[in-house]
C-alpha positions, -999 to 999 in steps of 0.1 A, spaced: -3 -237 393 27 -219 381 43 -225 347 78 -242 347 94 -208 335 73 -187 363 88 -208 389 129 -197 401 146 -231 402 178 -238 423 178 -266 405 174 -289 380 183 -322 376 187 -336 336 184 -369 339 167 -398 361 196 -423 362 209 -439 392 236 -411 400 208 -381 396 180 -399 412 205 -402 446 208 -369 441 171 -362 443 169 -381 473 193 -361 487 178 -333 488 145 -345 490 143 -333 524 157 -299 518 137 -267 510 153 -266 476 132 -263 447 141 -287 420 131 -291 385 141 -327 374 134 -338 338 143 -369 320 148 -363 277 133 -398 276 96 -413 280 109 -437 311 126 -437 343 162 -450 349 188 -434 325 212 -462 315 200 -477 341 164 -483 330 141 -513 330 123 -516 300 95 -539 283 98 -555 247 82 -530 232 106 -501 248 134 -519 242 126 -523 201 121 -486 206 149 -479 224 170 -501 197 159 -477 169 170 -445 191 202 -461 198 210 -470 166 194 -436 151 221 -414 174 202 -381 169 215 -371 205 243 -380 225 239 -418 239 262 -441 259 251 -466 234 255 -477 201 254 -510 177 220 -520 190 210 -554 176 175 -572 184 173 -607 173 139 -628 177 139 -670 172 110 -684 155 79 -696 176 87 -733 184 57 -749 195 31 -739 217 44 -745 250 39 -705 272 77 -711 282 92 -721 248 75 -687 237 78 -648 243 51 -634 261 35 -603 260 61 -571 261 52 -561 298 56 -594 309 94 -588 309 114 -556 325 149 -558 304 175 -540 328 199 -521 304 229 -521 331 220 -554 351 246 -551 379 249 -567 414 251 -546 451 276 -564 472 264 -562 507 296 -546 516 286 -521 493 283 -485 509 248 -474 489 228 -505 507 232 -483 544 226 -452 526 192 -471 513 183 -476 552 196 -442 564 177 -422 539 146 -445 552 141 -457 514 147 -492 516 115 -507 526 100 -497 495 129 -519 481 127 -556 472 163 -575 480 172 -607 462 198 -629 468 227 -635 443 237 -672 446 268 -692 436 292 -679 409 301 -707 386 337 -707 364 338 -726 329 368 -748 316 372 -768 289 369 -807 293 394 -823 285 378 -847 261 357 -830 242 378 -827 213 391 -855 192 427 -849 186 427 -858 149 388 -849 139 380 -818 160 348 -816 180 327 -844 187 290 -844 189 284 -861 219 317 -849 238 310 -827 269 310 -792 263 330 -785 293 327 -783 330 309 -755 349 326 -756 388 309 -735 416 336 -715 431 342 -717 464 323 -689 487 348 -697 516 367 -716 542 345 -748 542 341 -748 503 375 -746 500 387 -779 520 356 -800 510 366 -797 475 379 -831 466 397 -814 432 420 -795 455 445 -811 472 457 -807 505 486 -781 497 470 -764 473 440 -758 499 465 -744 525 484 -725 498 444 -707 487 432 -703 527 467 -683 534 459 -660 502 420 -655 514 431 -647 545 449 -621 537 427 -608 508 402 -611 536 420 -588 561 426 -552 547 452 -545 575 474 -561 548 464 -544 519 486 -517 522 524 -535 519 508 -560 495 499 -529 467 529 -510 475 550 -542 466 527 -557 443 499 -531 432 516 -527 397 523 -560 386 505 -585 375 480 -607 401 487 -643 384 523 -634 389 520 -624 427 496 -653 435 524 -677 417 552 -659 435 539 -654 470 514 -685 473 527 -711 447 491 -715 435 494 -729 402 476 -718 368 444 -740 376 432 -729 405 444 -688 400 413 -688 373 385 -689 400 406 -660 418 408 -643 388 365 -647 386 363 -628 418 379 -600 404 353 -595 377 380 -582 355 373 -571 319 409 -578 314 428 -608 303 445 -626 332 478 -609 327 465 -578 321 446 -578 355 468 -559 382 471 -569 417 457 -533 427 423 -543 411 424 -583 420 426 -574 462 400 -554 469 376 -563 455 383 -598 463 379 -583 495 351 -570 490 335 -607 477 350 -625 504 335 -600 534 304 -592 519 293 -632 522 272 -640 553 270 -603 564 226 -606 555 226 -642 559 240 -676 546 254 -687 514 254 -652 497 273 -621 495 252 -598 470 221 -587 463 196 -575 434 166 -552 435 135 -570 421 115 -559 394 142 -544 372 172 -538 393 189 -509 394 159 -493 378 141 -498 408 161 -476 431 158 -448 405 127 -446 406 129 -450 445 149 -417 446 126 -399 422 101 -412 442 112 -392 474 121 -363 452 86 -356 442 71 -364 476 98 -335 485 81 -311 465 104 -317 431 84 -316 397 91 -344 374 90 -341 334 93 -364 310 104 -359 277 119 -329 279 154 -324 278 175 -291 278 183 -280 242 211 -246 253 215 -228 287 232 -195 293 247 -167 322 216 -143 328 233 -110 318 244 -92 348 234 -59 330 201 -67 333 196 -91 362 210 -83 398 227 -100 417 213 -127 439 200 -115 473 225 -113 502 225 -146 524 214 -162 492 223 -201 485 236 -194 450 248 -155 453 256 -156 413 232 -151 388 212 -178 374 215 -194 342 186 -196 317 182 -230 300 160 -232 270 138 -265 271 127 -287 239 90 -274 233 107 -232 238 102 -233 274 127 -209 289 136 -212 329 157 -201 353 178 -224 377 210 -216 394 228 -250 394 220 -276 364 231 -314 370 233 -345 349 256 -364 328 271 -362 296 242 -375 273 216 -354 296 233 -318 289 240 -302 259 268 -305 245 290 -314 212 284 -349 200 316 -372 217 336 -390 202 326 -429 213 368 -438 210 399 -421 233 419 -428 261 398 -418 292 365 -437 274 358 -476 282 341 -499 256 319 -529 268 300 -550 247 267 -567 263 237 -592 256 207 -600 270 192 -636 259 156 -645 270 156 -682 275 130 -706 278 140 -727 301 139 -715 341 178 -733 341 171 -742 382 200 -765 385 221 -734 383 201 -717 413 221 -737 439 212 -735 477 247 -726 491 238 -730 523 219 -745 549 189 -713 555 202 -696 530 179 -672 509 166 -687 473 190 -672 450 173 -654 418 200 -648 397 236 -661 396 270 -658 381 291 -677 353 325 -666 345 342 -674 314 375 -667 319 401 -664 292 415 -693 277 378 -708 282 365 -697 245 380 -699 210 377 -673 188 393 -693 155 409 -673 132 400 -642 150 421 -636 186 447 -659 199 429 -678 229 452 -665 255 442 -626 242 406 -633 246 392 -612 275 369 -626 297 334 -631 295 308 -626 325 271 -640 328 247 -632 352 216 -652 346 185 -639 367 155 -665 373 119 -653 369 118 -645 408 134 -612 396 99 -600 378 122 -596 345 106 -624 329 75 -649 333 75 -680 349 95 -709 332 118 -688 317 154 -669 328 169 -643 314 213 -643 310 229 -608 307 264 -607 291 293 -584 290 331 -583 281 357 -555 271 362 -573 238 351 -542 211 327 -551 183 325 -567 154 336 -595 171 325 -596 207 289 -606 192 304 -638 185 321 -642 216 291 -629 235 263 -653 213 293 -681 221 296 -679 258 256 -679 261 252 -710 239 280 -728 255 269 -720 288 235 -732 276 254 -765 258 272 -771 294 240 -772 319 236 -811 327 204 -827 320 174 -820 342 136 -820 346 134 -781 334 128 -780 294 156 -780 270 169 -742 268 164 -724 236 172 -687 229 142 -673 226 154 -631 220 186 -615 223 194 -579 224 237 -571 218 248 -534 219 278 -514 235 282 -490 259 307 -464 261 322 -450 292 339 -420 301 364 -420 333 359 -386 347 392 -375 359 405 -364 399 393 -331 391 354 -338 375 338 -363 393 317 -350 393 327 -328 366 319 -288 373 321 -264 350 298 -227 347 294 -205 320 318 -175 316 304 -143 330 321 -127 303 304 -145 279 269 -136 286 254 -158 254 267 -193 254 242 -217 233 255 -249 234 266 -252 193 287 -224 202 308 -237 229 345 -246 228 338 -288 234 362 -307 261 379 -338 245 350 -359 268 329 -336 245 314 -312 273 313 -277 268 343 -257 287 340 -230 307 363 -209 332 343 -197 364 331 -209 397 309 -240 389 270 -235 382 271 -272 358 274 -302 374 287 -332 351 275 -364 376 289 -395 358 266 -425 357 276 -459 370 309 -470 359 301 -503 339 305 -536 351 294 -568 371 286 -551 401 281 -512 412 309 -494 423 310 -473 453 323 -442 436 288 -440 423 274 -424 458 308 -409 465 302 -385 433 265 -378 447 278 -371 480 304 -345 459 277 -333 439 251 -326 469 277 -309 488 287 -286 464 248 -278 462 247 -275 495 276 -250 499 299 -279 516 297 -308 539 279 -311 568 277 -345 577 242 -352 567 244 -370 536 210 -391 536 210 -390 573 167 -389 573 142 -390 602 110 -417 594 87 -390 578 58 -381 601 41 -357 575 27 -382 554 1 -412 564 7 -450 546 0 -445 513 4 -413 508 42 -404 496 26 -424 462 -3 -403 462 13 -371 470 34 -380 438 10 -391 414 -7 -358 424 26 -340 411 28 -365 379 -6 -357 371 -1 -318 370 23 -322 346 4 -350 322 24 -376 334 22 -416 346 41 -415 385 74 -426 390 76 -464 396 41 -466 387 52 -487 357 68 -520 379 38 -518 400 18 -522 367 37 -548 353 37 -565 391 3 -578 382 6 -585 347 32 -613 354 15 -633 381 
């Protein structure tokens, strides 16, 4: 077998999140070579799925910051053993598969169809999301004079209307108002309209056009609001974020089925489809390497390299990237993002970089009366979502109410594979910054928890939490995905000798040989500018467009079972476990 430095790459992918792992699908069924590596010992980028004992590992890199991560402020906080009961208890660390960037697919989402054209999705397990759930305050549970009380309600947790019939069987909403919210969802629900509403409205802020152009009051604009999945405060939300993607929550229900409108890969999420793509990359003939990362990459001299042949792919010269371990290859195009190439350490604040704060709590009750069957032959939802939305928490002494930002939960059920039996897990986020969105975050899961009424499940305790942040840089019109090459001029360009962008990659001025592919924006669910930049980033591969973007025939080449043999065959050559082999593994250790 060759050595990786024997072998001429064209290229190579740095990285195994979502974003390069669509890419290796993509040209999974080109005759390409491709080197993809992955600095870390997993699959899944920021997107991974990882056990107890990765994640306590993963908490000390984080917080260690010895390369470039998306991450920082990584705390892990275990409860006490309370009695013997399995559920009231942490299992064993492969029982659970903790998703880093939990985040919903909205059927209307365009990278479900890509799944089926690129003949991927059967080895894909689709759950369905269920209700979404918005929290108030009750209105008695505080004593006027003496502050809280201890038996006074914690609040109210309303299921938010999925539709038409939701909307005028809810007895809370009077006639008017009902009218008043079908007119708006009509026309939320009907993009033809889209285009005067933004130009009129797109700038200002949505409570104000809802109160304007539909009279909907205060009340009943907050489960609106939800649909939005804003990180903003209400009247910081603008009317060009609030309508489309209300548009997209109100067309994406019923389009697989009753009663739901989004979806979740099982065993781990978005971590799954990663490893789905990598998957088809090495049954494509890609090598995959973990830990390894590249440490400096440079232009090949043209004094003592010719050019490439003519008709060639890449007719520049390649670039030589140095590898940790002193492997040196050869590749003519090098992909990944910002934390998978080298580059200057970035600054975590600025402009063009978003902050959100997230928590994971492992809970030992299964919290079933939240799992609510929308509709008649509708799916069993395993995970669902509760909105906090501001004005909904207090942050005494800290943020004035009507400043706080609002928080989102999505709570998955043990149907996912994240957890054992009995118990749920509730992923947080919110755009508040740290110190104090741990206390906002650890407040919204305990309230939520405070606010479930009482049932036959267990009483809920907090069993683990994880809280961290994640930074996020917006790549700009012109670099998403972000290209950049090496100066020919400039033969000799290691990477502490670069001139740093203010996003902190190294700038260069000629035709593109570096692909910057952003990962997934952050958020409640994915966004569809995720396969847009892998479409961007395959073309330019590719030499331009052609139309065939994960357009795949059924393979005919392989028998069942083979694609996983064929890449355990490639993972074993190189000393390594097989993509996805890991959620198999844990499949069994679960049941």
């Amino acid at each position: 077998m060759e050595t990786l430095g024997e072998t001429p790459w064209d290229v190579v992918l740095s990285g195994t999140g979502l974003s390069q792992s669509l890419l290796a699908l993509a040209l999974s069924r080109s005759a390409k070579k491709v080197l993809h590596v992955d600095q870390n010992e997993y699959y899944g980028g920021t997107e991974a799925a990882l056990s107890l004992q990765e994640i306590e590992a993963w908490v000390e890199k984080v917080n260690d910051a010895t390369r470039p991560s998306p991450f920082r402020n990584a705390i892990l906080q275990k409860e006490e053993e309370q009695n013997s009961d399995p559920a009231s208890s942490l299992g064993f660390s492969r029982a659970y598969s903790i998703s880093l960037s939990p985040q919903l697919i909205y059927t209307r989402s365009n990278l479900l169809p890509a799944l089926v054209s690129a003949k991927v999705h059967a080895q894909l397990e689709f759950l369905a999301v269920g209700s979404w759930w918005i929290y108030s305050k009750a209105s008695d549970s505080r004593d006027l004079e003496n502050g809280p009380t201890p038996d006074a309600p914690a609040g109210e947790l309303r299921r938010i209307p999925g539709g038409r019939e939701d909307v005028f069987s809810d007895k809370s909403i009077d006639l008017r108002s009902s009218r008043s919210l079908m007119k708006f969802l009509k026309l939320a629900a009907d993009p033809q309209n889209h285009p005067a509403v933004l130009e009129a409205w797109g700038s200002k802020a949505f409570p104000e056009y809802l109160l304007s152009e539909f009279k909907i009051s205060k009340s009943l604009q907050a489960p609106l609001l939800a649909l939005t999945s804003s990180p903003h405060p209400a009247e910081q939300t603008l009317t060009s974020l609030a309508i489309p993607r209300i548009h997209q929550h109100l067309t994406s229900i019923g389009l697989f089925g009753p009663g739901f409108g989004a979806v979740l890969p099982r065993w781990g999420g978005l971590s799954e489809i990663a490893q789905v793509g990598c998957r088809a990359g090495a049954v494509g003939g890609g090598v995959y390497v973990l830990n390894k990362a590249i440490e400096n990459f440079e232009l090949v001299s043209k004094a003592t390299e010719q050019e490439a042949p003519s008709g060639s792919d890449f007719p520049k010269p390649p670039l030589r990237l140095r590898l940790n371990g002193g492997e040196e290859i050869e590749a003519h195009l090098i992909v990944g993002s910002d934390e998978d190439l080298p580059q200057h350490e970035p600054s975590p604040a600025g402009p063009d970089t978003v902050q959100i704060s997230q928590s994971i709590a492992i809970i030992s009750s299964p919290l079933s009366s939240l799992f609510y069957l929308a509709a008649e032959g509708a799916p069993p939802p395993a995970a669902t979502v509760v909105v906090f939305p501001t004005g909904s928490l207090d942050l005494d002494d800290i943020l004035p109410t009507e400043k706080v930002p609002p928080v989102y939960l999505t709570v998955h059920s043990s149907d996912t594979g994240e957890c054992p039996n009995g118990q749920s897990i509730i992923y947080g986020h919110t755009s508040l910054p740290q110190p104090h969105a741990s206390t906002l975050l650890s407040l919204a899961t305990q309230t939520l928890l405070n606010s479930i009424p009482p049932s036959p499940d267990p009483k809920p305790l907090i069993l683990w939490t994880l809280l961290y942040t994640r930074f996020h840089h917006i790549p700009t019109s012109q670099n998403s995905p972000h290209c950049q090459s090496p100066s020919a001029s400039s033969p000799s360009l290691p990477a502490s000798a670069t001139v740093s962008t203010p996003n902190g990659l190294p700038s260069y001025t000629s035709d593109s040989q570096i692909i910057n592919l952003p990962p997934p924006p952050p958020g409640l669910a994915i966004d569809d500018s995720v396969l847009k930049s892998v479409r961007e980033a395959w073309a330019k591969i590719n030499g331009g467009d052609d139309g065939t973007f994960l357009l795949f025939e059924e393979r005919t080449d392989l028998g069942e079972g083979e694609e996983a043999d064929e890449l355990g065959k490639d993972a074993a050559e190189e000393g390594l476990d097989p993509a996805g082999s890991d959620s198999q593994d844990r499949d069994g250790e679960r049941e």
